[in-house]
ZADREN-975528 format. One record per residue (C-alpha): z, y, x; residue in three letters. Coordinates in steps of 0.001 Angstrom, whole numbers, padded with zeros to 6 digits, always signed. Each point is the difference from the previous one (the first is absolute). Example, Ala and Ser with C-alpha at 12.3 -4.5 7.8 and 13.67 -1.06 7.14 Angstrom:
<recs>
+007800-004500+012300ALA-000660+003440+001370SER
</recs>
This chain:
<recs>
+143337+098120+144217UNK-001298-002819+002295UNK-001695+001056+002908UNK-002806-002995-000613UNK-000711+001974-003614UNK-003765+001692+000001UNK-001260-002617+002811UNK-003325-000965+000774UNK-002159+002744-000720UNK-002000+000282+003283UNK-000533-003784-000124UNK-001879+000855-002990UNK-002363+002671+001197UNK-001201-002132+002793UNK-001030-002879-002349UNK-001831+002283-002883UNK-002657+000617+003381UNK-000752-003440+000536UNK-001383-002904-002399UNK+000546-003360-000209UNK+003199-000057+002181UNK+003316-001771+001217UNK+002781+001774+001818UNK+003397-000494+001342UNK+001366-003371+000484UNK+000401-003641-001082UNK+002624-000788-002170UNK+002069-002816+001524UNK+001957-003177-002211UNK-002328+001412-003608UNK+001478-002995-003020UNK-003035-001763-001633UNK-000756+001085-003300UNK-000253-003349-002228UNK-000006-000642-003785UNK+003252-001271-000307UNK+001745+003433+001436UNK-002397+001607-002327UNK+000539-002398-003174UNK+003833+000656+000730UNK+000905+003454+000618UNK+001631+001026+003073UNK+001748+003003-001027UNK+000739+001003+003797UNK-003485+000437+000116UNK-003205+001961-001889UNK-002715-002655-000007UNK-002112+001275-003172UNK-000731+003457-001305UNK+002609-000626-003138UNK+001994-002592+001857UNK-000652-003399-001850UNK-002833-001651-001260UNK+001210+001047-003326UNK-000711+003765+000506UNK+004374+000773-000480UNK-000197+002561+002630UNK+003072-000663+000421UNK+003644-001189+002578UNK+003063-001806+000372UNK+001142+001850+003084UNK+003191+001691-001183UNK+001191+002237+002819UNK-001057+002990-001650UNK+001507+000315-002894UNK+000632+002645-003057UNK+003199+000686+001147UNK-000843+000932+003860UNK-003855+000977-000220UNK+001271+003508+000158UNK+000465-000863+003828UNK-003693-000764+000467UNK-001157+001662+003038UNK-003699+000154+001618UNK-000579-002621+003248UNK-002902+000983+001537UNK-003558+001210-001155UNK-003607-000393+000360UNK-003206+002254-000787UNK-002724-001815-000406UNK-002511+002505+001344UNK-002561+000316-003261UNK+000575+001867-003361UNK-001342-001233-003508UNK+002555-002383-002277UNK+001881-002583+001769UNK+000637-002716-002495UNK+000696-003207+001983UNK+003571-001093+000141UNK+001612-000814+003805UNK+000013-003932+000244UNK+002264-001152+002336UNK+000100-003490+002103UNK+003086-000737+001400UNK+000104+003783+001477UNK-003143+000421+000486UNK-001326+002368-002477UNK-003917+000485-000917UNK-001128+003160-001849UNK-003698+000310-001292UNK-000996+003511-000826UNK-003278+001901-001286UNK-002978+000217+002912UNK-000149-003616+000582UNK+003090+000069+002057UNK+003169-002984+000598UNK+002948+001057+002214UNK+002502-002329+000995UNK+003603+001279+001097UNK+003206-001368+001158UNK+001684+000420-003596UNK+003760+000614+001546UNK-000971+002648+002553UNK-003517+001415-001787UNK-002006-000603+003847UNK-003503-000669-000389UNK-001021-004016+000395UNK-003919+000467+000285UNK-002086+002575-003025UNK-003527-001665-001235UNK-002544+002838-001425UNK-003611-001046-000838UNK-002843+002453-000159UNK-001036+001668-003262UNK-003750+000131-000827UNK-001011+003247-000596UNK-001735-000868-003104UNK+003042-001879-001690UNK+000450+001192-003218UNK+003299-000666-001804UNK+001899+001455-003007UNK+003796-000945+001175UNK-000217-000033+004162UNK+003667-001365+000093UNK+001175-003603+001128UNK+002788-002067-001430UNK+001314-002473+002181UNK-000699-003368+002416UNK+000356-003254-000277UNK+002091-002054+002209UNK-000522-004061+000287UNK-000169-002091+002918UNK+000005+002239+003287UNK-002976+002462-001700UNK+000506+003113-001605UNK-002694+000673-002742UNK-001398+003148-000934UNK-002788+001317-002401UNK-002217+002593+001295UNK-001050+002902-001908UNK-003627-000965+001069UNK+000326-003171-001533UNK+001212-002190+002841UNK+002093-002125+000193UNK+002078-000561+003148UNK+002372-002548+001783UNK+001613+001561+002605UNK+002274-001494+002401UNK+003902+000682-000668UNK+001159+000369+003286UNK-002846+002015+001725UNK-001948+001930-002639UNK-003216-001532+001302UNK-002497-001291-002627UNK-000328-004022-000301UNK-002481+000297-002804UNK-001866+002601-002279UNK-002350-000882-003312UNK-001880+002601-002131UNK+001447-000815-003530UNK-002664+002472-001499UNK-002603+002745+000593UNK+001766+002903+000211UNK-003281+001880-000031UNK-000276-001462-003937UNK+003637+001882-001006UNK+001736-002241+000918UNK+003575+000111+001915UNK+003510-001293-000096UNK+003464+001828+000567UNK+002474-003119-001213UNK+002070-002372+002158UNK-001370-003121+000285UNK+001669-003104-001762UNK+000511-003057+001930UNK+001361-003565-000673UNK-001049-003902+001069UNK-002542+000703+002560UNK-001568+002760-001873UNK-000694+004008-000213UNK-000865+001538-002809UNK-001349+003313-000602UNK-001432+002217-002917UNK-002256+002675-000041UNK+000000+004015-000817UNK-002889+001948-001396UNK-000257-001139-003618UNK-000298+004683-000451UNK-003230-000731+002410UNK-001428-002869-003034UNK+000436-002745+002357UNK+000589-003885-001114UNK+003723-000473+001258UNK+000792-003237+001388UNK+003534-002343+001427UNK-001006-001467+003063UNK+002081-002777+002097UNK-000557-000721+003761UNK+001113-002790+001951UNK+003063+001942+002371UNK-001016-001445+003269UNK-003396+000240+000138UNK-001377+002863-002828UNK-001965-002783-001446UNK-000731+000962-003821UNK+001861-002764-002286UNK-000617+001244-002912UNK-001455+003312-001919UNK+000644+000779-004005UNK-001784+003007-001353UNK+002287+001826-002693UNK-003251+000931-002255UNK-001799-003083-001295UNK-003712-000577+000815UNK-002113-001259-003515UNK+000881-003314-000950UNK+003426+000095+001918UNK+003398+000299-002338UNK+000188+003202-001193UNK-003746+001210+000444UNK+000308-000332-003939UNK+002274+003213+000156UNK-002757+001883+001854UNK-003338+001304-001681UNK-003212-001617+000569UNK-001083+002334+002837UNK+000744+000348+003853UNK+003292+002012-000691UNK+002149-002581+001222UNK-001555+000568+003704UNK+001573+002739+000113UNK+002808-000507-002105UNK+003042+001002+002489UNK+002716-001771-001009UNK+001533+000437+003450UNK+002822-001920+001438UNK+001818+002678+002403UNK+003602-001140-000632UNK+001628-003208+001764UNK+001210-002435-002617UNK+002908-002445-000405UNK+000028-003557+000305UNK+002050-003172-001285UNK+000749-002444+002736UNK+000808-002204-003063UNK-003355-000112-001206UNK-002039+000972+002725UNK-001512+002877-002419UNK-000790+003437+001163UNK+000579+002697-002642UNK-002371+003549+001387UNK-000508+003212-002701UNK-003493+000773-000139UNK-001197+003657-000501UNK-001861+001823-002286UNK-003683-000191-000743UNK-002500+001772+001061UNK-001825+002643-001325UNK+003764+000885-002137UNK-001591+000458-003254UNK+000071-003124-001715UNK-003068+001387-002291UNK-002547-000778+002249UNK+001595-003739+000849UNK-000579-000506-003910UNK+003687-000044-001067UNK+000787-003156+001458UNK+002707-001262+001679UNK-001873+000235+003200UNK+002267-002681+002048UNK+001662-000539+001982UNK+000413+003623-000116UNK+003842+001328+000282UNK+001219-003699+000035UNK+002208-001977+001527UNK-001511-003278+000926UNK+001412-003156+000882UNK-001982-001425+003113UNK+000441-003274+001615UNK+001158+000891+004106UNK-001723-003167+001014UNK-003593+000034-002146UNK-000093+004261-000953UNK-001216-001153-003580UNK+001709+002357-002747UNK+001814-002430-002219UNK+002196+002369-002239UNK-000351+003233-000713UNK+001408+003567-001859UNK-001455+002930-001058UNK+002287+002964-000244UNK-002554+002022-002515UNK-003577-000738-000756UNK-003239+001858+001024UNK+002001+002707+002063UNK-001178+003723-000164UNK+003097+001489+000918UNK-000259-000949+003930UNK+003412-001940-000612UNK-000490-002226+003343UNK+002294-002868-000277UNK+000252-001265+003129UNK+003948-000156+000295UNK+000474-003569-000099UNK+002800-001444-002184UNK+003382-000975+001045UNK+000748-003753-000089UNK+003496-000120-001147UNK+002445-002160-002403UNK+000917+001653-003399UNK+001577-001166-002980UNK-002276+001923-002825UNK-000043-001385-003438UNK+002302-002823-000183UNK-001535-001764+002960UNK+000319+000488+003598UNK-002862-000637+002044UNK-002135+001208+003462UNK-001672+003519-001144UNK-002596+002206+000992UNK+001530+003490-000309UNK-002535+002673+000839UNK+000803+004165-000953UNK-004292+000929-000242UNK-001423+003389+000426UNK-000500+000050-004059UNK+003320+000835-000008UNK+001040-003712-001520UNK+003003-002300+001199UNK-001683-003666-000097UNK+001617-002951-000050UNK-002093-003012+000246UNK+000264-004146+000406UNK-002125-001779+002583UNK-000427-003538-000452UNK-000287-002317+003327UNK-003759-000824-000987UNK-000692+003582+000252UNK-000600+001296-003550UNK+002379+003392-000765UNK+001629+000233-003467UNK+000624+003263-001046UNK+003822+000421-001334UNK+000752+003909-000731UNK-001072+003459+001374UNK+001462+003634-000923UNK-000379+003419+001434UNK+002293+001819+002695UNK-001806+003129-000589UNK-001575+001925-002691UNK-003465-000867-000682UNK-002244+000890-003069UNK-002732-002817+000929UNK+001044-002921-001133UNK+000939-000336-003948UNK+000677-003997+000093UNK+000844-002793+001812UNK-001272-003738-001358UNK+003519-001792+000576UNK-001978-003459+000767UNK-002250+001485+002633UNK+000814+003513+001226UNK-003312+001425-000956UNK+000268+003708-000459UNK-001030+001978-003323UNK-001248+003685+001527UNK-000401+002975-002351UNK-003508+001194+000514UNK+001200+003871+000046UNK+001677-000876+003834UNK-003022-002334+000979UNK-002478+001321+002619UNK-003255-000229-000770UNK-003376+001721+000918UNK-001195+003621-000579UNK+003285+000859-001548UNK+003440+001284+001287UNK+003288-002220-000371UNK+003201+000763+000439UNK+002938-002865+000621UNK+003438-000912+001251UNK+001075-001113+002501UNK-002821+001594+002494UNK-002315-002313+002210UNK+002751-000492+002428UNK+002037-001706-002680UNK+003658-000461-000544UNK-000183-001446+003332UNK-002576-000328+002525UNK-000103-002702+002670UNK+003703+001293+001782UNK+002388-003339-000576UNK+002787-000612-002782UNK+002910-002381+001786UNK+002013-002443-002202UNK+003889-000601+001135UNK+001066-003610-000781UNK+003383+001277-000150UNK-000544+002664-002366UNK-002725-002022-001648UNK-001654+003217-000360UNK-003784+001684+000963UNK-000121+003034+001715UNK-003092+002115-000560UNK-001335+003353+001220UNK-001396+001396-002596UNK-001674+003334-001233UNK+000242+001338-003748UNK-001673+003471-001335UNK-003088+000181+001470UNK-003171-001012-001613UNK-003612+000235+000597UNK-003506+001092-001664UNK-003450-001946+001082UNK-003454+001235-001105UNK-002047-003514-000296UNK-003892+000770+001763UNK-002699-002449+001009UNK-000289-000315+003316UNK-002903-002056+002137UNK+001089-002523+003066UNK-000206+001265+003264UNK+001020-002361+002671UNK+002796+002278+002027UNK+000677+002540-002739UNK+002694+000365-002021UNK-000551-002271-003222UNK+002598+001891-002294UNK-002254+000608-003291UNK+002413+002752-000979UNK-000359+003812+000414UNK+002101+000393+003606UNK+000953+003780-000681UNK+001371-000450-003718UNK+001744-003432+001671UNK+001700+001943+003010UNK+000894+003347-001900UNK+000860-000943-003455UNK+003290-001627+000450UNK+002530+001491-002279UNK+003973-000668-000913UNK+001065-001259-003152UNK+001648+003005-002340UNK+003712+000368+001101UNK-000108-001860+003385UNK+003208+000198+002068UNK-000762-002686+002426UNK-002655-002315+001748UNK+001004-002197+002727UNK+002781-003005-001058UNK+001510-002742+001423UNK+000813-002772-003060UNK+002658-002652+000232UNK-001127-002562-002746UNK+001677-003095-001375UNK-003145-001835-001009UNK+002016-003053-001327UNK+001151+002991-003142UNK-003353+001905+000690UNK+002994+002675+000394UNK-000347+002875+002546UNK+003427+000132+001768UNK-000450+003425+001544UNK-002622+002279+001205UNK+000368+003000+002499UNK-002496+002538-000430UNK-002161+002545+002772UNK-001325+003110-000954UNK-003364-000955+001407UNK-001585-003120+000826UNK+001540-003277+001528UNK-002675-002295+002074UNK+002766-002158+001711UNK+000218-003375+000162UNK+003486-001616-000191UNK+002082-001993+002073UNK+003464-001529-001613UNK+002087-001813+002641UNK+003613-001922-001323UNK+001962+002822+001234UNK-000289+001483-003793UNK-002929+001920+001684UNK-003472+001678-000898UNK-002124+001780+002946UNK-002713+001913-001139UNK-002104+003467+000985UNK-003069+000719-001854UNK+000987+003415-000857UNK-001007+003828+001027UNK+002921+000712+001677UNK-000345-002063+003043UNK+003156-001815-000804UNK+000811-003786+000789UNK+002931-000856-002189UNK+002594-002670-000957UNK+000365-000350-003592UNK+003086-002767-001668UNK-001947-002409-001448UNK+002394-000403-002837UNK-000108+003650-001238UNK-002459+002058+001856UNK+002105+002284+001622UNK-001539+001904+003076UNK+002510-001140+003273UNK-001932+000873+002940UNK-002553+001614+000578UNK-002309+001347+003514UNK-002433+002296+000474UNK-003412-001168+001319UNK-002996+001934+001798UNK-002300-001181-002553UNK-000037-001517-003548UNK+000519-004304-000470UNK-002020-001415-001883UNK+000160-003722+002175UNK+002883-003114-001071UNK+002912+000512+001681UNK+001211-003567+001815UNK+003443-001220+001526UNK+001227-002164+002405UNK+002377-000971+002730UNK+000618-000516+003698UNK+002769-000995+001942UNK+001919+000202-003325UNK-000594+003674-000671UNK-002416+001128-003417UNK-002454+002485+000797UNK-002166+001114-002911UNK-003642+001634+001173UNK-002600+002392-002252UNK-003340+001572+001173UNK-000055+003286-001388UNK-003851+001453-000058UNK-001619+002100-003089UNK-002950-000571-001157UNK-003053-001949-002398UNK+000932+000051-003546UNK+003487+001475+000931UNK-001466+003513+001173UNK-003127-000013-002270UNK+002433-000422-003047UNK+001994+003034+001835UNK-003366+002387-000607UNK-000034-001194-002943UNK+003409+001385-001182UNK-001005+003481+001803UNK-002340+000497-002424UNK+001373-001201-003045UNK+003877+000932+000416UNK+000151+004122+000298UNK+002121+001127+003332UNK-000247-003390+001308UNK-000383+000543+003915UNK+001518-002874+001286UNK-002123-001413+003415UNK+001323-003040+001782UNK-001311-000161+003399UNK-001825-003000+001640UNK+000397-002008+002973UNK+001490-003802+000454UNK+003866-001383+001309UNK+001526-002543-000293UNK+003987+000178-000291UNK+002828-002663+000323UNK+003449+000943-000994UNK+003245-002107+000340UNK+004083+000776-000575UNK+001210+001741+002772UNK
</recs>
């Protein structure tokens, strides 16, 4: 084992004393980050959270292959010094890498040798409040590296030094809301969502100008009265605190200069008391101009959602042939346990073209074939002052944790979860400003889980062909899988996300396990790739926690003898052949 493995731990404990802070030193020679490295992927390098504009998450390096990734040995390693799920992937600069992690903290590090660049950590109120304290990622562009505060801040900080160049309050945190994702960026601008839609906020996408933090533009994802879409909302003051949060970066098409983001559920999650309306732009995807903000497509994955089915995953731009026709599609696998495929247009409307299930569900009874629009069976539909039972549970057939698509393979990867379903009791509930804004009964919805009769299995990994809506292959876990994929052109999938601690290399032809390491923790963050000096390193940050642990209590009470605990704590890893 390397003597640089488990590094960086005392660095850590002297930071979590301090505040806003800078340490260590000044990165010499950093390579600006423009648009056209970032509109043409440098596979040496990790500029985005899944790679590519497109949302791939995925490499042409080829070192590391199926055939040798048995050799796959750990470099160095870093702990981060805080505890609570670690979800950002390490995005790497021409060796410099820059890992944001929960506690409002950004560490760069040398990414050959693991040493500590200069670590960033800003002060947490004391009276934040949020549901999902995690972070997912910067943004690189320019010489900046952009990061969005859990208290609703968002910061430019200077790439070589750590030192803050600018700092703009995107919201009140003090009103619910927060923001855990990695913040987009592209022509001059950063663009951010907000968290909190469980806290009956009104979520919003706003862009600032990089160099300055100027506001450009700001798009609310619930539509005020006389706005498109207020039509879908009853005639009352629900739509001010409709959710509809936007905590997932999206994808963008340099083509068409259109910005594709998931939008998340409404709030409170029983569609009863929104009046049975489609309530958008509710677990959308919208189209948004980059330069204007103005929503000028959009599609909703179900209508009035009472099943907390957040669809914030945005979809993956990709060629297909489907149909007869080939054509740019928007592929999206959506917590409702559906595989979409759907057409934008370069004027910003989105055609609906086919959608089908990965996992079992009892919701939906029909799909319209011209557009989408789901057909629920009332016995699996939520509703007030009565109990409902339905599959798959709230955290879907997939949550937010990335599918990858393979151009080589011409095949999605998705992490996936099958068996477990959930039961919400529907209950009026008043707005309180800073209180959860549910409108369900919490202890029915956190101990009335169950399994479906004859389970075997939970956690998957799928390999589809969505060209032949044909799944190719799927490997199963015994318990739950919240990893996000990586495929590389080695014939490679990299992926944790289970209970076991493992990172592992899967073929991506066949799903065969052929390497595999114990972590300290559990991963539920992407795993990225790159190279230096011509050598492939591949880098996870393993760190249990949010969803990933409270699903974990979940299956101790409903799964008899189950006594599995995965311990917390942050690290990031880098492995190469040795």
């Amino acid at each position: 084992m390397s003597t640089k493995f488990l590094t960086g731990l005392g660095a850590a404990l002297v930071v979590s004393l301090g505040a806003t802070v800078a340490l260590a030193g000044n990165i010499q020679n950093y390579s600006t980050v423009t648009d056209e490295r970032l509109e043409n992927q440098e596979h040496n390098n990790w500029l985005q959270v899944r790679g590519n504009h497109e949302g791939w998450l995925h490499s042409r390096l080829d070192q590391i292959t199926s055939s040798n990734v048995g050799n796959l040995q750990p470099v160095w390693s870093f702990a981060t010094g805080v505890i609570e799920g670690h979800q950002a992937p390490p995005i790497v600069n021409d060796g410099v890498m820059f890992v944001a992690t929960p506690q409002n903290q950004v560490i760069a590090l040398d990414a050959v040798s693991g040493k500590q660049l200069w670590r960033y950590k800003r002060e947490i109120p004391e009276d934040l409040f949020q549901l999902h304290p995690t972070s997912r990622g910067v943004g690189l562009y320019g010489d900046l590296v952009y990061f969005a505060a859990s208290d609703c801040f968002l910061i430019a900080l200077d790439a070589k030094t750590g030192e803050v160049v600018w700092e703009v309050a995107v919201n009140d945190y003090q009103a619910g809301y927060y923001m855990s994702l990695q913040p987009f960026v592209a022509h001059g601008k950063v663009v951010v969502g907000t968290s909190g839609g469980e806290y009956g906020i009104r979520g919003h996408i706003t862009a600032y100008d990089t160099a300055t933090g100027a506001e450009v533009w700001n798009t609310y994802t619930i539509p005020a009265p006389g706005e498109p879409g207020s039509d879908t909302w009853p005639d009352d003051d629900a739509w001010k605190t409709g959710g509809g949060s936007a905590w997932n970066t999206g994808t963008y098409d340099a083509d068409t200069n259109i910005l594709y983001w998931g939008i998340g559920n409404a709030a409170p999650w029983i569609g009863e008391t929104r009046g049975f309306m489609d309530n958008l732009y509710t677990t959308s995807v919208v189209a948004m101009d980059l330069d204007s903000g103005k929503i000028i497509g959009h599609h909703q994955y179900h209508w009035n959602d009472s099943w907390d089915w957040d669809e914030v995953s945005p979809p993956i731009i990709r060629p297909i042939t489907y149909g007869g026709r080939t054509f740019k599609a928007l592929v999206n696998v959506a917590r409702n346990g559906h595989i979409f495929v759907l057409e934008p247009t370069p004027e910003g409307p989105i055609n609906f073209v086919d959608a089908w299930p990965y996992v079992y569900g009892n919701v939906v009874t029909d799909i319209d074939p011209k557009t989408g629009r789901f057909t629920y069976d009332k016995a699996h539909w939520p509703v007030l002052n009565e109990k409902v039972e339905f599959c798959p549970s709230l955290w879907g057939g997939k949550d937010w944790p990335s599918a990858a698509y393979n151009p080589d393979t011409d095949m999605i990867y998705i992490p996936a979860n099958e068996n477990i379903c959930s039961t919400l009791l529907g209950i009026d509930q008043e707005f309180i400003q800073g209180e959860l804004y549910l409108g369900v009964d919490i202890p029915i919805l956190m101990n009335e889980f169950f399994m479906r009769e004859g389970w075997d299995h939970v956690g998957e990994i799928q390999a589809w062909n969505v060209s032949d809506k044909k799944e190719v292959w799927t490997h199963n876990f015994e318990h739950q899988n919240w990893g996000p994929i990586l495929s590389t052109a080695g014939n490679l999938l990299f992926a944790g996300g289970t209970n076991d601690h493992m990172f592992r290399a899967f073929d991506a032809s066949n799903g065969s396990v052929l390497w595999e390491y114990p972590t300290l923790s559990g991963i539920t963050a992407p795993p990225s790739t790159w190279s230096v000096d011509g050598t492939q390193y591949v880098g996870v940050v393993s760190g249990w926690g949010v969803d990933a642990e409270r699903k974990q209590g979940v299956f101790r009470t409903i799964i008899p003898g189950y006594d599995v605990h995965v311990p917390q704590g942050g690290a990031i890893y880098v492995f190469a052949l040795q």
